[in-house]
C-alpha positions as a Python dict, from the first residue, in 0.01 Angstrom:
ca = {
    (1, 'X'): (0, 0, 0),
    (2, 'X'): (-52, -290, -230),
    (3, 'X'): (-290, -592, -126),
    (4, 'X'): (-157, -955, -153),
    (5, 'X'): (-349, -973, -513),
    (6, 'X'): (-169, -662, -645),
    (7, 'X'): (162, -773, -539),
    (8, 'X'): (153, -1073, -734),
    (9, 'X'): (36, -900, -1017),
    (10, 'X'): (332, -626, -990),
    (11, 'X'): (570, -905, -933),
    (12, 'X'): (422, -1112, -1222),
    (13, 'X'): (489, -800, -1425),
    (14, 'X'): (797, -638, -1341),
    (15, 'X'): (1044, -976, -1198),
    (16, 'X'): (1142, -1259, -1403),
    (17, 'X'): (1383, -1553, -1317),
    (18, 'X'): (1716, -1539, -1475),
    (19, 'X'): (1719, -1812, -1765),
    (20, 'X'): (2003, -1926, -1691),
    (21, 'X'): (2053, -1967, -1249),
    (22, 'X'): (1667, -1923, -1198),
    (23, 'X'): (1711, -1648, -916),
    (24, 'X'): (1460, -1352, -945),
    (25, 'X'): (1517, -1021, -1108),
    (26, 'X'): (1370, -698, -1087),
    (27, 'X'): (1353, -428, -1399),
    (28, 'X'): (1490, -102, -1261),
    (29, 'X'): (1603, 43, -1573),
    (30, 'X'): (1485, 99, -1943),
    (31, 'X'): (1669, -81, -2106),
    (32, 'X'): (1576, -477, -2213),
    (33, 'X'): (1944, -574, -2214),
    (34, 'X'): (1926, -719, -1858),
    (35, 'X'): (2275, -885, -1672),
    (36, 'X'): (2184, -1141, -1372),
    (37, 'X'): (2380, -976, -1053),
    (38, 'X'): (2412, -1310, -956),
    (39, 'X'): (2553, -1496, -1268),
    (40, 'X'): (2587, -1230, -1483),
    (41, 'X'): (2430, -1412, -1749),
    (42, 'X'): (2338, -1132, -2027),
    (43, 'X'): (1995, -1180, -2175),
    (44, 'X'): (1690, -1025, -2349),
    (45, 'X'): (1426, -901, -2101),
    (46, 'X'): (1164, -963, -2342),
    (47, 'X'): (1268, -1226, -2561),
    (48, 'X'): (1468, -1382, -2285),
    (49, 'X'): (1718, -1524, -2511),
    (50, 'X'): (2046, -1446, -2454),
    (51, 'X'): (2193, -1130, -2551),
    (52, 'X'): (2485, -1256, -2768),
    (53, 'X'): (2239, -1395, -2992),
    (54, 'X'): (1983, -1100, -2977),
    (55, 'X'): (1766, -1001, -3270),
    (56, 'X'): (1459, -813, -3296),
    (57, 'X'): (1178, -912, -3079),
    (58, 'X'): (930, -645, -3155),
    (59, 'X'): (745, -868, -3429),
    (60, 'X'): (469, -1094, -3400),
    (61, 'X'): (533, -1416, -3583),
    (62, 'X'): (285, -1688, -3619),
    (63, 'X'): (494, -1944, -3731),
    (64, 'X'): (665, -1936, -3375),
    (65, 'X'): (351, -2052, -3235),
    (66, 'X'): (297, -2432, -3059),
    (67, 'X'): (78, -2655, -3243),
    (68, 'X'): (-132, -2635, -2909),
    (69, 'X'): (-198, -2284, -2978),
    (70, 'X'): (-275, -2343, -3367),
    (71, 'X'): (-685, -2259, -3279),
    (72, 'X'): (-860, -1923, -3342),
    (73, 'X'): (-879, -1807, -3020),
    (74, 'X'): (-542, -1909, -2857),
    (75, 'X'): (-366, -1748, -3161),
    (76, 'X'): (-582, -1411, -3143),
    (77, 'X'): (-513, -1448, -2773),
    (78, 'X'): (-131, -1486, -2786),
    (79, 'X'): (-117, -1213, -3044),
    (80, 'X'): (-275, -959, -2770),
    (81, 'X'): (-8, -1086, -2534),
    (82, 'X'): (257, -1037, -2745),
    (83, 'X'): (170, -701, -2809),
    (84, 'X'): (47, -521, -2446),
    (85, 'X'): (350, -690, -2311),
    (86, 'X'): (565, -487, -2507),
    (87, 'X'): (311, -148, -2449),
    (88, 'X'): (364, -255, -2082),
    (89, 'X'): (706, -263, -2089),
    (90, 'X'): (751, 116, -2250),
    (91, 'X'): (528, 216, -2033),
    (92, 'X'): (718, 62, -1733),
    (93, 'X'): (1094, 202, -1883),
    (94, 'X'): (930, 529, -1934),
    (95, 'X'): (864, 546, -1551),
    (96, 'X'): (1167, 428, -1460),
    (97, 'X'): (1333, 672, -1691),
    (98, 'X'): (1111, 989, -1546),
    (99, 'X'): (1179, 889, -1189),
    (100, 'X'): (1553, 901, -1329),
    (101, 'X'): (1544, 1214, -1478),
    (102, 'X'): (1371, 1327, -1168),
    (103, 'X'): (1670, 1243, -979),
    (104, 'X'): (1933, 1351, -1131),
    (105, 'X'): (1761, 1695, -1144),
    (106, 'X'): (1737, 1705, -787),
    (107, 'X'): (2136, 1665, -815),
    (108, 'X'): (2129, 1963, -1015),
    (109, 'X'): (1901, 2191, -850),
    (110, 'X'): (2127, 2107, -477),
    (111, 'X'): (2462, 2122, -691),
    (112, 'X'): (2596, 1827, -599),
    (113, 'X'): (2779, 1816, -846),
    (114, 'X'): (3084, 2033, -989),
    (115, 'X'): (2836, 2045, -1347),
    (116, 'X'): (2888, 2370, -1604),
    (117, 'X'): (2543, 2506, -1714),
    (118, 'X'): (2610, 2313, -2035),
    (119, 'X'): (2634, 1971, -1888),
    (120, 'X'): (2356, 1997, -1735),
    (121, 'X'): (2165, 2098, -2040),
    (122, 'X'): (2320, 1813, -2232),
    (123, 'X'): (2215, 1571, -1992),
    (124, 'X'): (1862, 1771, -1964),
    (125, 'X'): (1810, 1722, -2380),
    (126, 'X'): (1952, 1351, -2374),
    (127, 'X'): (1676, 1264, -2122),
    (128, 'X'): (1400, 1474, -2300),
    (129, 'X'): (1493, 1253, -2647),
    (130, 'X'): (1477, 988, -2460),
    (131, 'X'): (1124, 1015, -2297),
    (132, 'X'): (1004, 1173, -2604),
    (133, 'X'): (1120, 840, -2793),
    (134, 'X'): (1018, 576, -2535),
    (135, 'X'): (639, 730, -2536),
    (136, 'X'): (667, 715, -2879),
    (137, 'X'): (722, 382, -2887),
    (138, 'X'): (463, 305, -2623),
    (139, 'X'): (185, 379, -2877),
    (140, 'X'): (363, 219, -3150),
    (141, 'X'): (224, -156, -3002),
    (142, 'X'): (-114, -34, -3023),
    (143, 'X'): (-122, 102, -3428),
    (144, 'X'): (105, -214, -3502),
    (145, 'X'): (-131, -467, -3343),
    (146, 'X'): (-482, -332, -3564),
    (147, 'X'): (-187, -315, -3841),
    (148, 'X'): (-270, -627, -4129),
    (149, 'X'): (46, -707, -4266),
    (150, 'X'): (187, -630, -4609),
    (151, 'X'): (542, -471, -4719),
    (152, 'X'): (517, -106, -4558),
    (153, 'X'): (380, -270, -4249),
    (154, 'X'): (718, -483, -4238),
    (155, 'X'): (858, -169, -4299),
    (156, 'X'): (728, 47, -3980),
    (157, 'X'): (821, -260, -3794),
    (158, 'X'): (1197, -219, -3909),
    (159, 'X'): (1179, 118, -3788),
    (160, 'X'): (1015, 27, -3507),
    (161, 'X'): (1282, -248, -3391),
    (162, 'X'): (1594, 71, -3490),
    (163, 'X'): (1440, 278, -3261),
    (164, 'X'): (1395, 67, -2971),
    (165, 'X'): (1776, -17, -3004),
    (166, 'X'): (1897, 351, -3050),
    (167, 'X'): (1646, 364, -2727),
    (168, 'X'): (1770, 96, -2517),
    (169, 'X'): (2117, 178, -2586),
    (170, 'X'): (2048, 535, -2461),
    (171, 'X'): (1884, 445, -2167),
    (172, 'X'): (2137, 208, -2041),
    (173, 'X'): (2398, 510, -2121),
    (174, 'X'): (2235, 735, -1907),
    (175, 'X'): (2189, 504, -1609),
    (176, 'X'): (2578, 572, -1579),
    (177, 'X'): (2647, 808, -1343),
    (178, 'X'): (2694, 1081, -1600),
    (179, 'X'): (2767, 1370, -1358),
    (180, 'X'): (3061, 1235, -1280),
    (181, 'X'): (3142, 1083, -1637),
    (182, 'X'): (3092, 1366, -1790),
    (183, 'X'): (3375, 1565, -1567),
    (184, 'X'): (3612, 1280, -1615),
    (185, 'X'): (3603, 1096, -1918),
    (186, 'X'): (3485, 1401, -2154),
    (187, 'X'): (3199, 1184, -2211),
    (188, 'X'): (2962, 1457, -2389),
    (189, 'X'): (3020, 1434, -2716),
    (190, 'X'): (2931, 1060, -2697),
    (191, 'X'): (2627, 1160, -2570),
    (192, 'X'): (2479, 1430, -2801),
    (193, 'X'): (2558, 1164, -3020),
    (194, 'X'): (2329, 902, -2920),
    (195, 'X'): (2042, 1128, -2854),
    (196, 'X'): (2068, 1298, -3180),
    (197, 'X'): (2093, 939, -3347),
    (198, 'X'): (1812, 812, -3150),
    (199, 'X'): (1569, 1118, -3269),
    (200, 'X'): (1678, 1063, -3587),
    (201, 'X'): (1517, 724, -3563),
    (202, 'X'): (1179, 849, -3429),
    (203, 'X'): (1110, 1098, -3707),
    (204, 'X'): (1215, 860, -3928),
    (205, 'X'): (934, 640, -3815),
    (206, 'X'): (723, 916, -3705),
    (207, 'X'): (731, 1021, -4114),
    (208, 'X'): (699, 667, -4251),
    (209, 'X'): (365, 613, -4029),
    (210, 'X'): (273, 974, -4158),
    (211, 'X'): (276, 906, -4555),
    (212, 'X'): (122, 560, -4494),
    (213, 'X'): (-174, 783, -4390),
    (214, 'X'): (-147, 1008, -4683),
    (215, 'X'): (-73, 703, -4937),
    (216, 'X'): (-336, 460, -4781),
    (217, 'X'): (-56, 208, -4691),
    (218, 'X'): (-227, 78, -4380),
    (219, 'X'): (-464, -190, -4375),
    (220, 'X'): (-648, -320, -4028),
    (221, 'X'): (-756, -641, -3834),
    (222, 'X'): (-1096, -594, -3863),
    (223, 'X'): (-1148, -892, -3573),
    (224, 'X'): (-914, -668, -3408),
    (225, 'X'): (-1125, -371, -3393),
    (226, 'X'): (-1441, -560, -3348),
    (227, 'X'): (-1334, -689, -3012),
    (228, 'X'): (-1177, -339, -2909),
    (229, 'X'): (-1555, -201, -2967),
    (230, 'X'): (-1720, -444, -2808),
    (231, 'X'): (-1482, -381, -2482),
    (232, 'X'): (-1574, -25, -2479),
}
C-alpha cells in the first residue's frame, strides 16, 4: 500500500491531463500515441503535441529552451529531465508490456482460446521482440545523455527515434485482442511483420553503437560524469 507521498509521486508520473479537455489520463499501455477516452483528442504522451503533427521527441535540443532557463544549472538540470523521463517511461511500457504478456499467457496455458500451437508462438516471439526492444531502449537514455554531440551521435539518435516508432507501433498492435484477431482477420502475417521490422531496427542500432566503440566515435559530457561520481 502506497502512502499519501507515494501516490502523488506515482500519479505525478504515470497521469497527465489531456491537452486539449484537461481531464486526467492514465498510461496503461506502451505505446506514447495516447487518445483521450473522453475527447478523443490524439496526442504525444511525451511530447504532448498532437499526434497529427508528431515528430521525433527523443532529442534534446537546447535551442527549445526558455530564456529563463538560459543559466548553467537550469540547462544541465532540464537536460537530466529530459532524459530520465524518457528512461522512466521505457521502463514504465516495459512493465506494462510484461504484465501483458503475462496475461495473455495465462489465456494460453487455460485455453481460452480456440489458438493453433503456431499462434501462440507467433504471438509468444512478437512479445519477446518487443520486450527485448523496449529494454533496449531503456538504456539507450542513459549512453545518449553522457553522449557529446557530433555527426554519429545524431546518427544513434536517428536510430534511436526508428526504433521507438517500429516499438510503439508494435505495442499498440498487440494491445488488440490478438487471440481473437488472429482467428478472424488472418492477422499473422501482419504481425511477424512488425516484429521482424522492429528487430531489424534494434540491431541496426545495437551495431551502430557497437563500431562507434571500435572506431572511437563517442565522445562524453565530462560535467556529466563528474556529477554521476560524485552521486555514487
Amino acid at each position: 500500500m502506497f502512502d499519501d507521498s507515494e501516490t502523488v509521486v506515482w500519479l505525478k508520473a504515470n497521469t497527465k491531463s489531456c491537452p486539449k479537455c484537461k481531464v486526467n489520463i492514465e498510461k496503461n499501455g506502451g505505446c506514447n500515441h495516447m487518445t483521450c477516452g473522453h475527447c478523443c483528442h490524439e496526442f504525444c504522451w511525451l511530447y504532448f503535441g498532437k499526434w497529427s503533427t508528431h515528430s521525433e521527441c527523443n532529442r534534446f535540443d537546447e535551442n527549445q529552451i526558455t530564456d529563463a532557463l538560459q543559466n548553467e544549472y537550469a540547462l544541465a538540470l532540464s537536460r537530466y529531465v529530459h532524459y530520465y523521463d524518457r528512461f522512466y517511461n521505457h521502463q514504465y511500457s516495459f512493465d506494462l508490456e510484461t504484465k501483458l504478456f503475462e496475461n495473455i499467457r495465462q489465456k494460453f496455458i487455460h485455453n481460452e482460446q480456440q489458438l493453433s500451437k503456431n499462434d501462440t508462438q507467433t504471438i509468444e516471439k512478437a512479445f519477446s521482440v518487443l520486450l527485448s526492444c523496449r529494454q533496449t531502449l531503456i538504456y539507450t537514455y542513459p549512453f545518449a545523455y553522457y553522449l557529446v554531440k557530433n555527426n554519429q551521435s545524431i546518427v544513434f539518435e536517428e536510430n534511436q527515434a526508428d526504433l521507438e516508432k517500429t516499438c510503439g507501433e508494435l505495442s499498440r498492435f498487440l494491445e488488440q485482442d490478438l487471440t481473437k484477431e488472429l482467428v478472424l482477420n488472418n492477422i499473422k502475417r501482419i504481425l511477424i511483420e512488425k516484429y521482424q521490422y522492429c528487430d531489424s531496427r534494434k540491431d541496426v542500432l545495437l551495431k551502430h553503437v557497437k563500431e562507434g566503440y571500435t572506431n572511437d566515435y563517442w565522445q562524453y559530457h565530462e560535467e556529466a560524469i563528474i556529477n554521476s561520481n560524485k552521486k555514487v
